[in-house]
C-alpha angles and dihedrals in degrees: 000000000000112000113246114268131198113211127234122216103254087205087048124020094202096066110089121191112223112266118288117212120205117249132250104244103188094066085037080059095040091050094039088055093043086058120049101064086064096051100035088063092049104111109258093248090053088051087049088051100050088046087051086062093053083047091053090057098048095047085056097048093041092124095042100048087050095058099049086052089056095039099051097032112022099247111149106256084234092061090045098051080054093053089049087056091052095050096055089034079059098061091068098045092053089047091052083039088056091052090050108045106021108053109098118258135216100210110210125246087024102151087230132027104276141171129197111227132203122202141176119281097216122247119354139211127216120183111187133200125231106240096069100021105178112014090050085053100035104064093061092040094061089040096059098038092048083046087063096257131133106238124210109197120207112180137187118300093225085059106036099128091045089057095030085065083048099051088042083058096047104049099044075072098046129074110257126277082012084096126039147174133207118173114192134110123246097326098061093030087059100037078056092043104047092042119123095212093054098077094183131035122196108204137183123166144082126341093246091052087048098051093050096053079052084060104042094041095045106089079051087081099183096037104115124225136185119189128196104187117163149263168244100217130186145201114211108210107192128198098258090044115129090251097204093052093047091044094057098040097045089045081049097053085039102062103022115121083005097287092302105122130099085241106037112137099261101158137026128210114201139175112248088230085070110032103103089044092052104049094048081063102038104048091057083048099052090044093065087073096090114174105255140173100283093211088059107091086220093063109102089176122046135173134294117267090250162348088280095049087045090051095044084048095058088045086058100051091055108056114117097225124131117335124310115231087184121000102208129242134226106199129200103242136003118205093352087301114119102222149139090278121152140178125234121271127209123187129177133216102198088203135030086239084056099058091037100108099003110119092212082064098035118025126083102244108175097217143100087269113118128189112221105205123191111210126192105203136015096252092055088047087060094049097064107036087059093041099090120079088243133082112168114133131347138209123209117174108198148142088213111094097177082049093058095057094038085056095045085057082058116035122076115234127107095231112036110180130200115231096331119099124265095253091065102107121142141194098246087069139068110250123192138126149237138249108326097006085062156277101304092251105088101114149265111127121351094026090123085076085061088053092056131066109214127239126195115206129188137166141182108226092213088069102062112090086186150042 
């Protein structure tokens, strides 16, 4: 079993959460199971009902609950206001989601009258990242619970008493063993996971934690998993782009959440005939991120998540690829507070040969550090941007619109926008990604299909003797 932790404050290193203990998983599984027979056969608008009172509470504790985002992982308090929006946003959608998907259908043309059923999968499993606590999670969680499924949440460690107050606010809504929590690290992420009574698992992290749920879930052929699992995302700044609009937003994706998103902007992909042009407007963009207090409204950069990210970051900054157009900074103190705060770093790769290989242009960093990459060609630009072993969101900005479409037939990535920042990914759409960044499932609109099984049902009526 993990050791207990206690928490510092990334923002101010002073500040200690109480202890946290690891929790015991096999009763959390046992409840979980007891109780799903029971809530699966309450009737979908009694589920919705029960859910509308979570959201009640959450909507009352909003603010609460965004500043202890921002105080136990970093997070601007402005970011985190935005993630609360989301989370109780999210209750309507799925809502919207359960009267789409669940209700049973009569598909035409069918040689005997038929149905096609969906039904509740069993106990659940939800494992959620730090960088967004509760929304990330969230979104699976009321799937699966609108879906009929008992649901066991297992958060972040680095923000277990921010999601610990979440999950103490859902399930006093919620019937008992319906809603459970489990803290804990790997040990208690993998004993959920492997699990025969858990039938689903929500997962978002890190590709090696990932690959190793794929493995241990893989003999349990009909358990269902969705993994989230990270990126190397790009903005493609072609040479007709409106520079000023692609250098703020890509400054913007770059530095949110202090780098520290799967689809953060890591890299940027721009045509030489603009390059010069580019950079001049995106250096005095990204130096407006200046490291703040997270818990300020006014701090549009806050610190890293921990000590690990604050010394990867360092690491990062040192390495000696391509030029660096700012090197990046960690300084000893921000607003008097001793923390884990850091400046942006850009650094250029004045040819496509030049990034290949180079960690700074491949390699998913989760930091505010961003590769700038001059291309020559659009089919080295292509190239490229396909190369890495992620393909999570992409960013073209474009007046073309025909170009555009003609790029997002090319580019691998499971969301391409059009002139907005690849961070811009909202609820109202799917998100998932592609190769290494998942399996296409994690969530945004439609996930409840992922929290049924289907059942097709068909009868011939001469064969019934009774009503």
């Amino acid at each position: 079993m993990t050791p207990s932790w206690r928490n510092q404050s990334p923002g101010d290193l002073s500040f200690e959460f109480p202890e946290v203990r690891p929790t015991e998983v096999e009763p959390a599984i046992a409840a979980a199971a007891a109780a799903f027979e029971a809530w699966s056969a309450t009737p979908l608008s009694d589920r919705i009902e029960s859910l509308r009172a979570a959201q009640m509470k959450i909507e009352v504790a909003r603010d609460e609950l965004a500043r202890g985002i921002a105080r136990e992982t970093g997070k601007c308090v402005r970011e985190c206001a935005g993630e609360l929006g989301a989370v109780i946003a999210k209750f309507e959608l799925t809502f919207s989601d359960a009267a789409r998907y669940l209700p049973d259908e009569c598909p035409p043309g069918a040689p005997h009258p038929a149905v096609v059923r969906r039904r509740a999968r069993g106990a659940a499993a939800v494992i959620g990242p730090f960088n967004f606590p509760v929304h990330l999670a969230h979104g699976q969680i009321l799937a699966y619970l609108a879906a009929g499924n008992s649901v066991i949440f297992k958060p972040a460690p680095a923000a277990a008493n921010v999601c610990a107050r979440y999950a103490e606010l859902m399930s006093a809504a919620l019937p008992e063993g319906v809603f459970g929590l489990v803290q804990g690290a790997a040990a208690e992420g993998a004993q959920l996971c492997s699990d025969r009574r858990i039938r689903a698992v929500g997962f978002t992290g890190s590709v090696a934690a990932g690959r190793a749920i794929a493995k241990a879930t893989a003999d349990d052929l009909s358990k269902d998993v969705a993994l989230e699992l990270g990126g190397k995302c790009a903005a493609i700044v072609c040479d007709d782009a409106d520079l000023q609009r692609a250098a703020d937003m890509c400054a913007e994706a770059a530095c949110l959440t202090a780098g520290q998103r799967c689809n953060a902007t890591s890299r940027i992909i721009v045509e030489r005939a603009v390059l010069s042009p580019f950079i001049d407007k995106l250096l005095p963009a990204i130096h407006q991120f200046t490291p703040g207090d997270p818990l300020w409204e006014t701090t549009r950069l806050g610190p890293l998540v921990s000590d690990a990210a604050y010394e990867r970051y360092r690491r990062l900054i040192d390495l000696n690829e391509g030029h660096w157009l700012k090197r990046g900074h960690a300084p000893a103190s921000v607003d008097g507070k001793v923390g884990y705060y850091v400046e942006p770093a850009v650094v250029l790769f004045d040819s496509a040969a030049k990034a290949s290989g180079a960690a700074l242009a491949c390699d998913e960093l989760f930091a505010p550090i961003v590769a700038v990459i001059a291309v020559d060609s659009e089919q080295e630009l292509f190239g490229l941007h396909n190369g890495t072993p992620f393909g999570l969101t992409a960013a073209v900005f474009t007046r073309n619109r025909a170009r555009f479409d003609r790029f997002c037939s090319r580019l691998d990535a499971g969301n391409v926008y059009a002139n907005l920042p690849t961070t811009f990914s909202p609820s109202q759409l799917p998100f998932g990604g592609w190769k290494d960044s998942g399996n296409g499932r994690p969530g945004g609109r439609g996930f409840i299909r992922f929290a049924t099984e289907e059942q097709a049902i068909q009868w011939s009526a001469e064969g019934f003797t009774g009503a």
